[in-house]
C-alpha positions as CSV (number, residue, x, y, z in Angstrom):
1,X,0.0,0.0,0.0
2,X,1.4,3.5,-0.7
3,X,1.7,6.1,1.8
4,X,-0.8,8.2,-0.3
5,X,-3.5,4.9,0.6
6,X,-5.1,4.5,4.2
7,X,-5.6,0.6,5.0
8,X,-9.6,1.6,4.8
9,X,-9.3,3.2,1.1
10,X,-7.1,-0.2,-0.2
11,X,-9.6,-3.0,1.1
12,X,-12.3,-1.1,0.2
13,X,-10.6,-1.3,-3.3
14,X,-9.8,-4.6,-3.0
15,X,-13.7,-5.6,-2.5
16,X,-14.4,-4.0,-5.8
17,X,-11.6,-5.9,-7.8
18,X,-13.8,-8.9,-7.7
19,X,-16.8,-6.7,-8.7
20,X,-14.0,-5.6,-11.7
21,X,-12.8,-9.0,-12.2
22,X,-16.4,-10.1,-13.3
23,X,-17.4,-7.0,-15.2
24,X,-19.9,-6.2,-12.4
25,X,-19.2,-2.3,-12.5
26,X,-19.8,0.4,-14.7
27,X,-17.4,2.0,-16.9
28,X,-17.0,5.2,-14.3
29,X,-16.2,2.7,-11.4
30,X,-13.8,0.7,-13.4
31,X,-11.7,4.2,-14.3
32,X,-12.2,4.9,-10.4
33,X,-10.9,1.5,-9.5
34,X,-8.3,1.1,-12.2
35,X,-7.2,4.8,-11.0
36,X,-6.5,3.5,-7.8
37,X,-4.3,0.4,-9.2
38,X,-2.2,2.8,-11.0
39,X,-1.6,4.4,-7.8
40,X,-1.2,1.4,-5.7
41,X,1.0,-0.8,-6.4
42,X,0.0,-3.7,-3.1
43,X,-3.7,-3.6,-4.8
44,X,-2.2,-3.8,-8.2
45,X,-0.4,-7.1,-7.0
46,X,-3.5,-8.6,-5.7
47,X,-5.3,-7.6,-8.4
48,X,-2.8,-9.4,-10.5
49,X,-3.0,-12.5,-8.5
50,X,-6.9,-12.6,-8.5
51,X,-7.2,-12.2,-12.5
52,X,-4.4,-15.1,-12.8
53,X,-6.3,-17.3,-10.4
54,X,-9.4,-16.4,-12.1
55,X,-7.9,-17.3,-15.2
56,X,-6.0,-20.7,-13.8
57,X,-9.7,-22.0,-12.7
58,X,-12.1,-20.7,-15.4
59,X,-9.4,-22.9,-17.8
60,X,-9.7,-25.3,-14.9
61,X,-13.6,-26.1,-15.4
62,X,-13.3,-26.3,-19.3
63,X,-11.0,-29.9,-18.8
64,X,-13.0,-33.0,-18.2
65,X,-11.3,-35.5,-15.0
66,X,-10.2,-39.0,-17.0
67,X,-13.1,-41.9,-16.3
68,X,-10.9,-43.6,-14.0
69,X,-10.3,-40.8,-11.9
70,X,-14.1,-39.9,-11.7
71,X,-14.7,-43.6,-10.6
72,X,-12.6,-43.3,-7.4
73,X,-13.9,-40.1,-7.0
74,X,-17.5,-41.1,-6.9
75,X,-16.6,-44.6,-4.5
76,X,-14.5,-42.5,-1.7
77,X,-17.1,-40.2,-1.9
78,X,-19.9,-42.9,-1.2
79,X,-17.2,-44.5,1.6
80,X,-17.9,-41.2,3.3
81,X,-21.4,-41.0,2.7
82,X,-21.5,-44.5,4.1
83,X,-19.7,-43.8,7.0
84,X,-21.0,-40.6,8.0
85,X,-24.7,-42.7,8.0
86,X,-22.8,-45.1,10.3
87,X,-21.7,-42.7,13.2
């Protein structure tokens, strides 16, 4: 966070990144937000992080988990099913 930044101002930017992130805000909070990251270069960090991550798991949920994988998958989750009904 800069010196110019209270704690307040930065996590109240780093809410809206998300909000940015998923095109949730309209163009004159974006220039307000993206203003800030300019500024800031802590917020521009996490902002930079959040997009990757965003990016890493929306590429994530395309690709389809081998058969055999999604086999074991379902039986260890029916072991705990099963033994959850048991205690």
């Amino acid at each position: 966070m800069s010196s110019e930044h209270s704690k307040q101002e930065c996590a109240d930017f780093l809410d809206r990144i998300v909000y940015l992130l998923d095109n949730e805000l309209d163009e004159a909070e974006c220039a307000i937000v993206r203003m800030h990251l300019e500024e800031c270069h802590p917020c521009l960090e996490t902002y930079d992080l959040q997009r990757t991550v965003k990016q890493v798991v929306a590429r994530s949920c395309s690709e389809v988990a081998p058969d055999e994988l999604r086999e074991r998958v379902r039986v260890r989750i029916r072991e705990i099913q099963v033994r959850i009904q048991e205690s």
